[in-house]
C-alpha positions as a printed NumPy array, in Angstrom:
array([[-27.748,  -6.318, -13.567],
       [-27.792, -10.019, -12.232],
       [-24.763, -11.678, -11.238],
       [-23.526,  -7.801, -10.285],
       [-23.096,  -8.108,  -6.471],
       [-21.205, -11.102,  -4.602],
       [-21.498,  -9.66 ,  -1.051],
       [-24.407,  -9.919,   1.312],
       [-26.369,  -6.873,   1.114],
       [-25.466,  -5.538,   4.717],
       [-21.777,  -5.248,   3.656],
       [-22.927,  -3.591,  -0.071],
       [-24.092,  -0.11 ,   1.215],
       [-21.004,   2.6  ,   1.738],
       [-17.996,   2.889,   0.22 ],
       [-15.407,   0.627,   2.908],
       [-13.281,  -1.546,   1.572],
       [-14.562,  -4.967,   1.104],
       [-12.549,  -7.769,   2.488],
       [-12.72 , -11.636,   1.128],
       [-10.814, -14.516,   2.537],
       [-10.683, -17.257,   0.597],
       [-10.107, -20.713,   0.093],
       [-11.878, -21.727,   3.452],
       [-11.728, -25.449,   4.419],
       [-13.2  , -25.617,   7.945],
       [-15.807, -24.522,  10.268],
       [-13.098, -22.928,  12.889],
       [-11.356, -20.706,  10.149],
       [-14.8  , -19.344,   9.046],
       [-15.863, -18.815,  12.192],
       [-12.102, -17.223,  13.112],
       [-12.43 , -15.163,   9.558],
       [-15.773, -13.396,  10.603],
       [-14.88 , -12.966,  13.91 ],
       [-11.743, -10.867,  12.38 ],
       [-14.144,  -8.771,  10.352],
       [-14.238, -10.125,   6.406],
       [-17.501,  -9.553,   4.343],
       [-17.107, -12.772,   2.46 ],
       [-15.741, -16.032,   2.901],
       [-14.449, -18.168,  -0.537],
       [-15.012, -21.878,  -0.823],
       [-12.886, -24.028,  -3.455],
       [-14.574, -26.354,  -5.316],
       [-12.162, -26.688,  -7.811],
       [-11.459, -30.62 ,  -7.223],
       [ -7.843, -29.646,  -8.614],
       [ -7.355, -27.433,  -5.465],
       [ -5.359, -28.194,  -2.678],
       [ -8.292, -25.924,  -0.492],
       [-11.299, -28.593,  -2.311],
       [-14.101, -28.721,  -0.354],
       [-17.398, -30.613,  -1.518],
       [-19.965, -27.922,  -0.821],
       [-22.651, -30.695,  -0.455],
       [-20.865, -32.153,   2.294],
       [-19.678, -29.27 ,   4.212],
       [-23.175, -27.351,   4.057],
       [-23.385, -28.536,   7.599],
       [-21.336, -26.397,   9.249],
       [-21.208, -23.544,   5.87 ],
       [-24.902, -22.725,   6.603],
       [-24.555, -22.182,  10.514],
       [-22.283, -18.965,   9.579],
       [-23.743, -15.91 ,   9.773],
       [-25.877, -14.532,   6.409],
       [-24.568, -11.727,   7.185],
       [-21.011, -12.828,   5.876],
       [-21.255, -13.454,   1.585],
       [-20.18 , -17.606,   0.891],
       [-18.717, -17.174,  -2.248],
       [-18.454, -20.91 ,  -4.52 ],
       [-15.262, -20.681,  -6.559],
       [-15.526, -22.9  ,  -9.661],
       [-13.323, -23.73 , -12.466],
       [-14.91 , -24.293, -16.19 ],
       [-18.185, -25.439, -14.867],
       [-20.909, -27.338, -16.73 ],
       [-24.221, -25.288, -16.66 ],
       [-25.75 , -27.052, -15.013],
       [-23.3  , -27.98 , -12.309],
       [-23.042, -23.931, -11.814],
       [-26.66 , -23.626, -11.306],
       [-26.814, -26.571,  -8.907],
       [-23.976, -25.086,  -7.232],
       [-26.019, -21.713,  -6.935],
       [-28.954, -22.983,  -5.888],
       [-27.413, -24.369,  -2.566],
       [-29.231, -22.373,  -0.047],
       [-26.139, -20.94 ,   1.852],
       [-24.472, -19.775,  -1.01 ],
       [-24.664, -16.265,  -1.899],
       [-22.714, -16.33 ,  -4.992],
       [-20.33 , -17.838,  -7.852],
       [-16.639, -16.803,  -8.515],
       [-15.626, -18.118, -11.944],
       [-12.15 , -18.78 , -12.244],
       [-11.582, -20.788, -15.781],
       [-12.186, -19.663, -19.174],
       [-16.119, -19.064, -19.087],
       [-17.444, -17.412, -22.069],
       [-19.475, -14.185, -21.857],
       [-22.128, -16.473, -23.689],
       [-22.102, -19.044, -20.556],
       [-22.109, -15.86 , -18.118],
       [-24.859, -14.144, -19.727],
       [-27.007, -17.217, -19.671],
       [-26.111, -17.274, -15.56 ],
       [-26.737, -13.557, -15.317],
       [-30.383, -14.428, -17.363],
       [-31.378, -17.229, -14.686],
       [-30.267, -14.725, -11.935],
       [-27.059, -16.162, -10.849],
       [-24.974, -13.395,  -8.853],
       [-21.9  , -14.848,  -9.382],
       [-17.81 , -12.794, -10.391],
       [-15.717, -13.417, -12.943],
       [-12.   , -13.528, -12.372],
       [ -9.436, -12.471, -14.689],
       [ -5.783, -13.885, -15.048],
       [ -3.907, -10.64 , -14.84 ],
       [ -0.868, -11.78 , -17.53 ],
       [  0.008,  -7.914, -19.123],
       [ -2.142,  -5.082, -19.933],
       [ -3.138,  -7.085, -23.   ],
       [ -4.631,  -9.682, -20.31 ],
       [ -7.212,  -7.148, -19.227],
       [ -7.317,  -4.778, -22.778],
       [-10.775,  -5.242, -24.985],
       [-12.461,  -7.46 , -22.37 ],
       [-16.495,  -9.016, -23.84 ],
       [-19.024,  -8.146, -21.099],
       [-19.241, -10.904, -18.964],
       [-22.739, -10.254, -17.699],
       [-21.44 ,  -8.762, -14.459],
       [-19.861,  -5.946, -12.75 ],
       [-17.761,  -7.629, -10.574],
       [-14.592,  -9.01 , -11.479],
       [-11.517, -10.345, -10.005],
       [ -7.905,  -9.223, -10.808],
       [ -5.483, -12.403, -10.064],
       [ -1.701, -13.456, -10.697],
       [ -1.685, -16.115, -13.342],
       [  0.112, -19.056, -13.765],
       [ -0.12 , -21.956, -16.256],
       [ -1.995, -24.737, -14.719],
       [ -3.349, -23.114, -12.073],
       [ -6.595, -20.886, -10.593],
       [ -5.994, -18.759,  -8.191],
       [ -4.275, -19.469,  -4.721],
       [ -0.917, -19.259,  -6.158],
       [  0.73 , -16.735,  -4.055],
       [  2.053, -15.266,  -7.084],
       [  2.102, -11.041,  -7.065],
       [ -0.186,  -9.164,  -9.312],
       [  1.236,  -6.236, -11.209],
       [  0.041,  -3.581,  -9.26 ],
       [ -0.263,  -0.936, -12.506],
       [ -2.015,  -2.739, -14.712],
       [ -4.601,  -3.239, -12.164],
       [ -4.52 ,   0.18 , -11.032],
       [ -4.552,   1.161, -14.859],
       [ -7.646,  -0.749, -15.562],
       [ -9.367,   0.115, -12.183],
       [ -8.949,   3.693, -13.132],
       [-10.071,   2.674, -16.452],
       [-13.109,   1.293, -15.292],
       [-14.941,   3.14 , -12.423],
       [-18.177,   1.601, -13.095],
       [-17.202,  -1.781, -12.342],
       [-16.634,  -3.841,  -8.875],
       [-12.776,  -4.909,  -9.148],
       [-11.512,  -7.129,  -6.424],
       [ -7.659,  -7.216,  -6.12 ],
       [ -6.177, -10.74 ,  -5.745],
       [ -2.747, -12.176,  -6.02 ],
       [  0.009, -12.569,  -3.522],
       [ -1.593,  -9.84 ,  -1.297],
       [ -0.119, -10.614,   2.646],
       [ -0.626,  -8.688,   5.13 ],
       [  2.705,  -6.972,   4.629],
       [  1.722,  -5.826,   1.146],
       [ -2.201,  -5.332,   1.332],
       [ -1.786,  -2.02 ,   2.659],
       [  0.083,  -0.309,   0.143],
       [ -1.396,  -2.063,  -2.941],
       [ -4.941,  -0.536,  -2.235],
       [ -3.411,   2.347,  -1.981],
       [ -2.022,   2.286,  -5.021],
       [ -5.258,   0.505,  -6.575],
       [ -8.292,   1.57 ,  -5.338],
       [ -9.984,  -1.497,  -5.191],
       [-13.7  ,  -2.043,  -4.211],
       [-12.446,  -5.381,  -2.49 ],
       [ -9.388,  -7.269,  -1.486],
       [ -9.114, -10.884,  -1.138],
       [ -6.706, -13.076,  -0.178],
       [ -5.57 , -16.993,  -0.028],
       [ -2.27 , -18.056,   0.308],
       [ -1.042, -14.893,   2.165],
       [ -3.031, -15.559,   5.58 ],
       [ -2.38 , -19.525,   5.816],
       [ -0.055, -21.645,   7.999],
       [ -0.634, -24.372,   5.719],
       [ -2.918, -24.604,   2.851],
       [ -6.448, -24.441,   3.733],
       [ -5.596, -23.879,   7.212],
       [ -5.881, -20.28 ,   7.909],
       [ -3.471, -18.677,  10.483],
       [ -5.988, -16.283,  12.847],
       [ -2.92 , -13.455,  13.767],
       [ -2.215, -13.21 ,   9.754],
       [ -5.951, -13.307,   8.517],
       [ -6.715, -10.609,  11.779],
       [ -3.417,  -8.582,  10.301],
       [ -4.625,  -8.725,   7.348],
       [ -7.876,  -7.04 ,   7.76 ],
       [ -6.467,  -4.162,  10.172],
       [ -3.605,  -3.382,   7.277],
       [ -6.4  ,  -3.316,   4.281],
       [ -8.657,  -1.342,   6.515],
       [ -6.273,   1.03 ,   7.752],
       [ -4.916,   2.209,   3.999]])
């Protein structure tokens, strides 16, 4: 299925936990991020974002980093075209779209064979009941909050994700949402997730990331 697989193909074979740290601003936190051990790396270009990065402008340095490592584009309620353009950057490896895109506007990415995610604000079991195909099988559990897309630090409920996880063993869910590296541990765990990714919860300031917290961070995932 198109759009099915955000990480580089290296980290897609075996079942280990798959480890995504997000909202990347600089060059020195990448290269900090990979040096810790994540699979994927997420880049805001959400201009609402206090991580916002133009991709354009910091493909410089973004296509130096590894292939091995998945660059992940977050976008919010993109134009077509813009997430095709966005796509067809040659260091990115895939979308994450965090607004309210249709499974109509998915499907026509998975047709032109976008690889891309689709995150879900995680609001009650309702939230994440009934769900359209999205043209994908990897989506994002978050904390939701009026206003805002991800990055919030807010705590997702931990059994309505591991209600729908168990609900749904055929699909890719990444866990997001106020995990830390305090908490990471015992919410895959509880879970089961086929990734983990985290923002907020590794940063000293936003869209710097702190190297102890995002190394942390790994080890506790890894270790449950």
């Amino acid at each position: 299925m198109p759009g099915q697989s955000i990480f580089a193909e290296s980290h897609e074979r075996g079942g280990a936990l798959k480890i995504k740290i997000c909202g990347i601003t600089n060059a020195a936190d990448a290269k900090s991020a990979i040096e810790c051990g994540a699979d994927a790396l997420g880049f805001n270009c959400f201009p609402g974002s206090k991580r916002y990065i133009d991709m354009k402008i910091a493909g410089e340095w973004i296509s130096q980093l590894p292939e091995t490592t998945a660059k992940i584009a977050i976008l919010v309620n993109p134009s077509l075209e813009e997430a095709l353009a966005t796509a067809a950057l040659p260091f990115v490896t895939a979308l994450q779209l965090h607004g309210a895109e249709t499974h109509e506007f998915c499907g026509t990415l998975a047709q032109r064979g976008v690889r891309f995610a689709k995150a879900l604000p995680v609001t009650s079991e309702n939230s994440v009941r009934d769900l359209p195909s999205f043209a994908t099988d990897t989506l994002v559990l978050d904390a939701s909050h009026a206003g805002e897309f991800g990055g919030t630090g807010r705590v997702i409920d931990g059994e309505i994700a591991r209600r729908f996880i168990e609900s749904n063993p055929r699909l890719r869910v990444i866990l997001a949402g106020g995990l830390t590296p305090e908490n990471v541990g015992a919410a895959v765990r509880k879970t089961g997730p086929f990734a983990v990714d985290v923002t907020t919860g590794v940063e000293s300031a936003p869209g710097h990331k702190d190297p102890e917290l995002v190394r942390a961070f790994i080890e506790a995932a890894r270790g449950a």
